[in-house]
KOLVOSE-520996 format. One record per residue (C-alpha): residue number from 1; residue in three letters; x, y, z. Coordinates in steps of 0.1 Angstrom, whole numbers, always signed. Example, Ala and Ser with C-alpha at 12.3 -4.5 7.8 and 13.67 -1.06 7.14 Angstrom:
<rs>
+-----+---------+-------+-------+-------+
| num | residuo |    px |    py |    pz |
+-----+---------+-------+-------+-------+
|   1 |     ALA |  +123 |   -45 |   +78 |
|   2 |     SER |  +137 |   -11 |   +71 |
+-----+---------+-------+-------+-------+
</rs>
This chain:
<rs>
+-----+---------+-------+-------+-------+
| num | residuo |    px |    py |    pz |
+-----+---------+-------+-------+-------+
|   1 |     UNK | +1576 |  +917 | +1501 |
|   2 |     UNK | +1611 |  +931 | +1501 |
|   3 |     UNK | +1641 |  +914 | +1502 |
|   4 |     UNK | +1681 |  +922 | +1513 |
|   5 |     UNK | +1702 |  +909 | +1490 |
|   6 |     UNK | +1741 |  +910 | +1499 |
|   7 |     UNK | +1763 |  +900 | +1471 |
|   8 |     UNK | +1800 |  +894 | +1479 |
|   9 |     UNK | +1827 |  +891 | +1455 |
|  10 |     UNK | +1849 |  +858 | +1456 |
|  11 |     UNK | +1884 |  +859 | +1471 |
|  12 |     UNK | +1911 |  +862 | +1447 |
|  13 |     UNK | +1931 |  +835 | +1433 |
|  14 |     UNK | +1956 |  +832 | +1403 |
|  15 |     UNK | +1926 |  +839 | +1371 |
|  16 |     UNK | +1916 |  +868 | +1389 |
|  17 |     UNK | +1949 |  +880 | +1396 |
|  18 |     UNK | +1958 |  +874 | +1358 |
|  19 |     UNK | +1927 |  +886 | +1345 |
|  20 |     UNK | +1918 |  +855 | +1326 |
|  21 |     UNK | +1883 |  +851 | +1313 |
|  22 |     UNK | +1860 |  +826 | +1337 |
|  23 |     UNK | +1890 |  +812 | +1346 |
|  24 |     UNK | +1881 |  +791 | +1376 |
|  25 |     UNK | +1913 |  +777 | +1397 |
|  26 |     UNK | +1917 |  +769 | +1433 |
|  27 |     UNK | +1920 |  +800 | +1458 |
|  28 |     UNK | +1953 |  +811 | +1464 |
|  29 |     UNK | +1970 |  +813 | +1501 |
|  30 |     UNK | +1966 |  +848 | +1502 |
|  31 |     UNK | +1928 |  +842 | +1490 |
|  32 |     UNK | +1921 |  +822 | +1520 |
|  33 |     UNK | +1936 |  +846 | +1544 |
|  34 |     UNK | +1921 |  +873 | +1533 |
|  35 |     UNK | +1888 |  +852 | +1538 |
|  36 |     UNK | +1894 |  +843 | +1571 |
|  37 |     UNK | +1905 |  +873 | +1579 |
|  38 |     UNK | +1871 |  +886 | +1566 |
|  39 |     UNK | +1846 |  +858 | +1583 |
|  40 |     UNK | +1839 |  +875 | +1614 |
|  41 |     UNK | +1825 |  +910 | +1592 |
|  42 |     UNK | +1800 |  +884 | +1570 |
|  43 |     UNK | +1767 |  +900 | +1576 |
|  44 |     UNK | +1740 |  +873 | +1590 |
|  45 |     UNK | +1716 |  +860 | +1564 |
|  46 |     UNK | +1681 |  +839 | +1563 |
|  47 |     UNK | +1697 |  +821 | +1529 |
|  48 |     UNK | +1729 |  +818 | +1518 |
|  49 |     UNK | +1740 |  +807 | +1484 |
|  50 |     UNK | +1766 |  +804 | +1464 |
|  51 |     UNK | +1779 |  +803 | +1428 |
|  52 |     UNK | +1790 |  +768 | +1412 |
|  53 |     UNK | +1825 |  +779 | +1408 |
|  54 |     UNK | +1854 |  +765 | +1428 |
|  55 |     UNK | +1862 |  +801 | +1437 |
|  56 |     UNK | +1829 |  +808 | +1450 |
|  57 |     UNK | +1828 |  +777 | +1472 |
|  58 |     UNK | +1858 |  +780 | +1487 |
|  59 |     UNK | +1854 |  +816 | +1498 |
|  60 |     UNK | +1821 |  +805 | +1515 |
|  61 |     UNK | +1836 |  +778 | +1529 |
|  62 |     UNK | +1867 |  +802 | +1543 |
|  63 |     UNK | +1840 |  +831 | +1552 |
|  64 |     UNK | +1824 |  +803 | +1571 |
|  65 |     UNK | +1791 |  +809 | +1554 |
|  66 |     UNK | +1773 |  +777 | +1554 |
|  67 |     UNK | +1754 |  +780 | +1517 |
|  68 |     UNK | +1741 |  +760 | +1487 |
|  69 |     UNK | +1755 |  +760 | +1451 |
|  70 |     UNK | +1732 |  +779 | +1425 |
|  71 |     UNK | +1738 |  +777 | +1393 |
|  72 |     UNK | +1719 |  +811 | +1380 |
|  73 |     UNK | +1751 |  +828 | +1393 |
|  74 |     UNK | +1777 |  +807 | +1376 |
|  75 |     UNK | +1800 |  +830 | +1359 |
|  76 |     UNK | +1800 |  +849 | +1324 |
|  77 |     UNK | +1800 |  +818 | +1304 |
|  78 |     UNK | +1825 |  +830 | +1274 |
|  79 |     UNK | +1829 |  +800 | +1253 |
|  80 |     UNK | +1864 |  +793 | +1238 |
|  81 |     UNK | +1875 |  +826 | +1253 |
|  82 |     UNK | +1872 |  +809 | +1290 |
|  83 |     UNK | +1907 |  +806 | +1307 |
|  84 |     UNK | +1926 |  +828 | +1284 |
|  85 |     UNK | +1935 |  +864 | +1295 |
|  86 |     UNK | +1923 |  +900 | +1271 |
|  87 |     UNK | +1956 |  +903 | +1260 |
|  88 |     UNK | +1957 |  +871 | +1240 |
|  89 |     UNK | +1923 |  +870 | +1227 |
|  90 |     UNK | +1927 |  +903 | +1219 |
|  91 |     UNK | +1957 |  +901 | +1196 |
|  92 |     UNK | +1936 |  +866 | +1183 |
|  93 |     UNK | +1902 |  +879 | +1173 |
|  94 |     UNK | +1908 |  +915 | +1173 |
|  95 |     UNK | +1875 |  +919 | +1156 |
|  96 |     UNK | +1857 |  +894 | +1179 |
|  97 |     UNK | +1868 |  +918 | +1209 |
|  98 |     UNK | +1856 |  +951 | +1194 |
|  99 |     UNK | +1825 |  +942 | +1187 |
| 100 |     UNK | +1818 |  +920 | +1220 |
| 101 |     UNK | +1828 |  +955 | +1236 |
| 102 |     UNK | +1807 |  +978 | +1214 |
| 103 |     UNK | +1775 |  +954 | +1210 |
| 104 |     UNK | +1754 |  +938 | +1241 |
| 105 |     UNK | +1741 |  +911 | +1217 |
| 106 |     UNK | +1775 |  +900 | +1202 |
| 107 |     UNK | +1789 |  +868 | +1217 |
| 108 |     UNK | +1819 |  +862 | +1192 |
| 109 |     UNK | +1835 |  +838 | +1218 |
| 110 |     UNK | +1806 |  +811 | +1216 |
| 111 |     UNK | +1787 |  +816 | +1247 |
| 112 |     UNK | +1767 |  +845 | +1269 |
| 113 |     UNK | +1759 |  +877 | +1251 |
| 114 |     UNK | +1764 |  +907 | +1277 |
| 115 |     UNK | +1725 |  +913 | +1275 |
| 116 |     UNK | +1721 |  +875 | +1279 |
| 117 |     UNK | +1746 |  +875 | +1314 |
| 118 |     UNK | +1723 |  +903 | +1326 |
| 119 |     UNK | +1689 |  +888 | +1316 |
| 120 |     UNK | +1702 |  +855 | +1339 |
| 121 |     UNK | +1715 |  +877 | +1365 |
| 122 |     UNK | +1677 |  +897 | +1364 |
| 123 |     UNK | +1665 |  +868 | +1367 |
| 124 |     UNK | +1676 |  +850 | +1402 |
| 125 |     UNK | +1677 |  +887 | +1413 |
| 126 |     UNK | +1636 |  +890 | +1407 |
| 127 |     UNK | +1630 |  +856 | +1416 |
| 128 |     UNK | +1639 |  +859 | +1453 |
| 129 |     UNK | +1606 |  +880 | +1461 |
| 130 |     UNK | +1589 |  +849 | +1459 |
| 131 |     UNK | +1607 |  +834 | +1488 |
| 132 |     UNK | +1587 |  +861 | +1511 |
| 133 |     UNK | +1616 |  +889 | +1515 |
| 134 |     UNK | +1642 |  +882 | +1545 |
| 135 |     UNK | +1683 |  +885 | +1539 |
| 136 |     UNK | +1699 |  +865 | +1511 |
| 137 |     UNK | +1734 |  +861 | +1511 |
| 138 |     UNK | +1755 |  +848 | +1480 |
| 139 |     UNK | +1789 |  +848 | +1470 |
| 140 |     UNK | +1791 |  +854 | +1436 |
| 141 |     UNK | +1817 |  +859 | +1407 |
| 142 |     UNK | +1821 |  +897 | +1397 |
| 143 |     UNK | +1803 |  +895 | +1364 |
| 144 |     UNK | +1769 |  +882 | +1384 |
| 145 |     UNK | +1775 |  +911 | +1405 |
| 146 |     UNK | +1781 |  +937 | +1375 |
| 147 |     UNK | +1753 |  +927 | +1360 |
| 148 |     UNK | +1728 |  +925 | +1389 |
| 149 |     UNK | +1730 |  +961 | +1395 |
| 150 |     UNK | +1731 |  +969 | +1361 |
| 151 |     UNK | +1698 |  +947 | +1360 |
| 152 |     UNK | +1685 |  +967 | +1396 |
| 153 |     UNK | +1692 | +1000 | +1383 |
| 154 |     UNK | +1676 |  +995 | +1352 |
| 155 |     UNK | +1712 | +1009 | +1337 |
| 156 |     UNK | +1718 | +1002 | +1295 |
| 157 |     UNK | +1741 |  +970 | +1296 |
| 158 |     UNK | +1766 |  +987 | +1283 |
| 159 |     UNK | +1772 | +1005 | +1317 |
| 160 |     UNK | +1781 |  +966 | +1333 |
| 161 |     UNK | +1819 |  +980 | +1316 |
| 162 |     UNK | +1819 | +1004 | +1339 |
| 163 |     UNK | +1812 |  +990 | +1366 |
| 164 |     UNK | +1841 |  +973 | +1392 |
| 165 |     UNK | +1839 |  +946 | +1419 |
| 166 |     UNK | +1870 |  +938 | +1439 |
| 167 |     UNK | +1873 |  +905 | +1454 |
| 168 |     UNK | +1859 |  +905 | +1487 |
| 169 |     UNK | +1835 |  +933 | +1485 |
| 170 |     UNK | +1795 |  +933 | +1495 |
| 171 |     UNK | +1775 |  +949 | +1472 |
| 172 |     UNK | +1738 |  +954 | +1484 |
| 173 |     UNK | +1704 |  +951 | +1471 |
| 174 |     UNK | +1674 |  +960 | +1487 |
| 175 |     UNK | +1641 |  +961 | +1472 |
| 176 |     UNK | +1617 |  +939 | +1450 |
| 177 |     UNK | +1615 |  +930 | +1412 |
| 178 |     UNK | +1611 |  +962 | +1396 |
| 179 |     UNK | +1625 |  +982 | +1424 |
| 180 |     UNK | +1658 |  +976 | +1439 |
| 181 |     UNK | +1681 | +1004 | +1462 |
| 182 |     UNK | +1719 | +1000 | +1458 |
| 183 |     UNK | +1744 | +1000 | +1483 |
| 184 |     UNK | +1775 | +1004 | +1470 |
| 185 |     UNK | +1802 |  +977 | +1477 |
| 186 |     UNK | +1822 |  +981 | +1507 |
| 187 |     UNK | +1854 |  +956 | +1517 |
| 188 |     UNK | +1844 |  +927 | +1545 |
| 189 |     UNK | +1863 |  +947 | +1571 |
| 190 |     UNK | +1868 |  +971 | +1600 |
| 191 |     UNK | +1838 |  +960 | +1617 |
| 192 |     UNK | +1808 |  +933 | +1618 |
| 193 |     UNK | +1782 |  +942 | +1595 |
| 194 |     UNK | +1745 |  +929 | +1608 |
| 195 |     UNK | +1755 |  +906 | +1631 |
| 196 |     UNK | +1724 |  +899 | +1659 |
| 197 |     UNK | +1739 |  +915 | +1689 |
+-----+---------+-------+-------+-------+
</rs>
């Protein structure tokens, strides 16, 4: 059976904007307006989820997406590295950077290797054939996102570096386990997208 999945990026708030590692704070004012601003253009779903972060709550609860935490799509977890921003870790561990960038398997911070972020992502992403197809919806932090289409494509993890997802964007996946179809992300804007007439 074949399942819609529609991914959509978290709203931003001040870790995203200063690029801090997992950092999970509180959405900013600008964060919820730009989510209720965006509510009306959240595509209907048959489940909607949503990861355990504050961030990812909050945006559902602003989108006005009524959904249930799931912890498979909790963010990257990085270890002692969560909260701080590249800069500093960089000039810390400069070592423990280069090789968590050049090697999937590294995790020099203490927690989720890159190939073990997109194993977890695989994971949920394959499991929801079993729920006999329909339209999931979840908010989830970028790095779930990243990595589920690096996961769906069947792309080397190394590709996830390459890959952006800007806060409030829906990235779609339609398939099955084994065989997914990407649509690229697009902003929750300019008009409804699959809303029952």
């Amino acid at each position: 059976m074949t399942v819609r999945v529609m991914l959509i990026s978290p709203a931003m708030n001040a870790a995203l904007r200063e690029a801090r590692f997992a950092g999970d704070a509180p959405l900013d004012e600008s964060g919820l307006k730009a989510a209720g601003t965006a509510a009306p253009y959240v595509p209907a779903a048959d489940l909607a989820v949503h990861g355990p972060s504050e961030r990812c709550a909050r945006t559902a609860d602003a989108l006005g997406v009524r959904s249930a935490g799931e912890p498979a799509l909790r963010d990257w977890e990085l270890g002692r590295w969560s909260g701080a921003r590249l800069d500093e870790v960089s000039a810390r561990e400069p070592e423990g950077v280069a090789a968590w960038l050049a090697d999937p398997a590294a995790a020099p911070h203490g927690g989720e290797s890159l190939l073990d972020l997109c194993a977890r992502a695989g994971a949920w992403l394959d499991s929801l054939h079993g729920d006999g197809g329909g339209r999931v919806l979840a908010v989830a932090e970028p790095s779930l996102v990243r990595a589920a289409v690096v996961h769906a494509l069947a792309l080397p993890p190394q590709a996830l570096w390459r890959l952006d997802v800007a806060p409030l964007t829906l990235t779609e996946l339609g398939g099955r386990s084994g065989r997914w179809n990407l649509r690229v992300g697009r902003p929750l804007a300019a008009r409804p997208v699959g809303r029952p007439a």
